[in-house]
C-alpha positions as CSV (number, residue, x, y, z in Angstrom):
1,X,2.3,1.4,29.9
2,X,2.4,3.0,26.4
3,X,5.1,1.9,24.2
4,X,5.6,5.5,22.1
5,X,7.9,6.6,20.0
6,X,10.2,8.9,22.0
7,X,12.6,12.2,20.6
8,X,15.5,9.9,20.9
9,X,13.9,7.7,18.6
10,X,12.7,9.9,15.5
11,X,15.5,10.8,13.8
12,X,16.9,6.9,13.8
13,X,13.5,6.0,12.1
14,X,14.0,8.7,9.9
15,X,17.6,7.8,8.5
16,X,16.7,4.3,8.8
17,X,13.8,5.0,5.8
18,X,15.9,7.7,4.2
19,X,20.2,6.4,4.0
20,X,20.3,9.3,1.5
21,X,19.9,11.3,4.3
22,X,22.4,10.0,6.6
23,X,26.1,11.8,4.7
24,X,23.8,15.2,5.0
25,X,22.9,14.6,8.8
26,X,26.5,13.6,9.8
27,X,27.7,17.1,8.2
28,X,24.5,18.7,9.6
29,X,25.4,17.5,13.3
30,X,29.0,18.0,13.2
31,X,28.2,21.8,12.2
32,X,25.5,22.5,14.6
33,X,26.1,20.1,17.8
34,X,29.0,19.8,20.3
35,X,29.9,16.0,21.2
36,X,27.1,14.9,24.1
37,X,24.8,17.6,23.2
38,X,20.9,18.0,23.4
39,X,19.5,17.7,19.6
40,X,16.5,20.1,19.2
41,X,14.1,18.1,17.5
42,X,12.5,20.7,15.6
43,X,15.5,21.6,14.4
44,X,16.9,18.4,13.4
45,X,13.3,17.8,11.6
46,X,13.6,21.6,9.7
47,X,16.9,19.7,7.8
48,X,15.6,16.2,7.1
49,X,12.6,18.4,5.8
50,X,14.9,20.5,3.4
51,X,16.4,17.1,1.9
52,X,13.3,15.4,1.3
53,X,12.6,18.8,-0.5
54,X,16.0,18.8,-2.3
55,X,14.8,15.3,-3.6
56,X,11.6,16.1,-4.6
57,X,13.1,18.6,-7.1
58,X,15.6,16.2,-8.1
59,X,13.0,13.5,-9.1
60,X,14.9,10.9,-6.7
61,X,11.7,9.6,-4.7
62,X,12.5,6.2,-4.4
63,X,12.9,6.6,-0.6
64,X,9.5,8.6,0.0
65,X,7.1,5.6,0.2
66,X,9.5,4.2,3.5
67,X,9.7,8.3,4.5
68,X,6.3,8.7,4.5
69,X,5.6,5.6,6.4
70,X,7.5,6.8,8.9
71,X,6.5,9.9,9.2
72,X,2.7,8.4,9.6
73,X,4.4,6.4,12.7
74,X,5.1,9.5,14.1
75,X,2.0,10.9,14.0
76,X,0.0,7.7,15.3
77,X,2.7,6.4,17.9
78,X,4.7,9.1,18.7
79,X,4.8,10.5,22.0
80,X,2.6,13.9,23.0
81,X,6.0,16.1,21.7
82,X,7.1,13.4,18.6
83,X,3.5,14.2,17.5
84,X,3.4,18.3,17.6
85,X,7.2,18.2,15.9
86,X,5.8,15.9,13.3
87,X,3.7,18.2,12.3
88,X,4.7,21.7,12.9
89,X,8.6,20.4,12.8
90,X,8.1,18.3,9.7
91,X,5.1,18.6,8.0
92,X,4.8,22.5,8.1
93,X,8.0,23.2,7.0
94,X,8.0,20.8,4.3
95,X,4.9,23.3,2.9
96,X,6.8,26.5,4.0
97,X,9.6,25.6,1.7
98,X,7.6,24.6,-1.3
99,X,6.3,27.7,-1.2
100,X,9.5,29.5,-1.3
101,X,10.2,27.2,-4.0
102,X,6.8,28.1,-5.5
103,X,6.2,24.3,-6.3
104,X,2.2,23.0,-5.3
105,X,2.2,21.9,-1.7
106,X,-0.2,18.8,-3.3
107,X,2.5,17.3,-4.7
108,X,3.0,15.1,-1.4
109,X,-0.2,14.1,-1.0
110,X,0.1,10.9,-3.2
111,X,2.6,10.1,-0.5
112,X,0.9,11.0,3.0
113,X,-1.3,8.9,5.0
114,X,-3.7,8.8,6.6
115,X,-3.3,10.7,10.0
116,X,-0.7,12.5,8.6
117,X,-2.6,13.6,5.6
118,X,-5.0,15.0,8.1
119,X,-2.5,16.8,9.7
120,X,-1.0,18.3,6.5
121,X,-4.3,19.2,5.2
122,X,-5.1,20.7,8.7
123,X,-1.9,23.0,8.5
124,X,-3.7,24.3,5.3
125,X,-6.9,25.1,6.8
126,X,-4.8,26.9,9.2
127,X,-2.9,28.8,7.1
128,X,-6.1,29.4,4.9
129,X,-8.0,30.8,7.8
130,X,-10.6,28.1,8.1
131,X,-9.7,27.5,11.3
132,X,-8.3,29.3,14.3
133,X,-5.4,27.2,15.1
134,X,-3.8,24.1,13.9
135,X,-5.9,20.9,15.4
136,X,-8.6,23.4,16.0
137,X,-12.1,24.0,15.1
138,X,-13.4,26.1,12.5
139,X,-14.0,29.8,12.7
């Protein structure tokens, strides 16, 4: 039997490596969740992405080294869906909002690892049209 990380789990992780977070999450699932229910991960991981983005610009990346480790245990032993939403959740919207913000997506890369570097720069192949889907092979 696998021990995996499991939905339940990733947000914890993530607050856990990120306490500036927590203040922002409390106000975050107060607005958007009724007592008892279901997060949507995806969701969840769209707002924790915004923040690490609000840092970014504010030059407070103290926390990122412990983020980024986490989010790298995500990606290697996360379960089938902590995996997908770690990239498409996490990853991809972090580069969707730099965008908006018109600020290089490279500017993480000093802090991804190494599966989820592969996953990031994967996004960008996708996105770039060198391959047909994310994960997938090359045109």
């Amino acid at each position: 039997m696998k021990n995996e990380i499991s939905t339940n789990e990733v947000m914890k992780l993530l607050l856990q490596a990120c306490p500036s977070y927590q203040t922002r999450w409390e106000e975050y699932v107060k607005d958007n969740y009724e007592t008892g229910e279901e997060h949507l991960l995806y969701i969840d991981l769209s707002d924790f992405s915004a923040h690490i983005i609000d840092l970014y610009k504010q030059n407070k990346i103290d926390e990122f080294p412990a983020v980024f480790e986490v989010i790298e245990l995500l990606h290697t032993s996360g379960d089938d869906y902590v995996k997908e939403a770690s990239t498409i959740g996490l990853l991809e919207d972090m580069q969707n909002q730099l965008l908006t913000d018109k600020i290089d997506t490279s500017v993480f890369k000093q802090f991804l690892k190494q599966d989820s570097l592969k996953w990031w720069n994967n996004l960008n192949d996708f996105w770039g049209g060198q391959t047909k889907y994310v994960g997938g092979p090359e045109k």
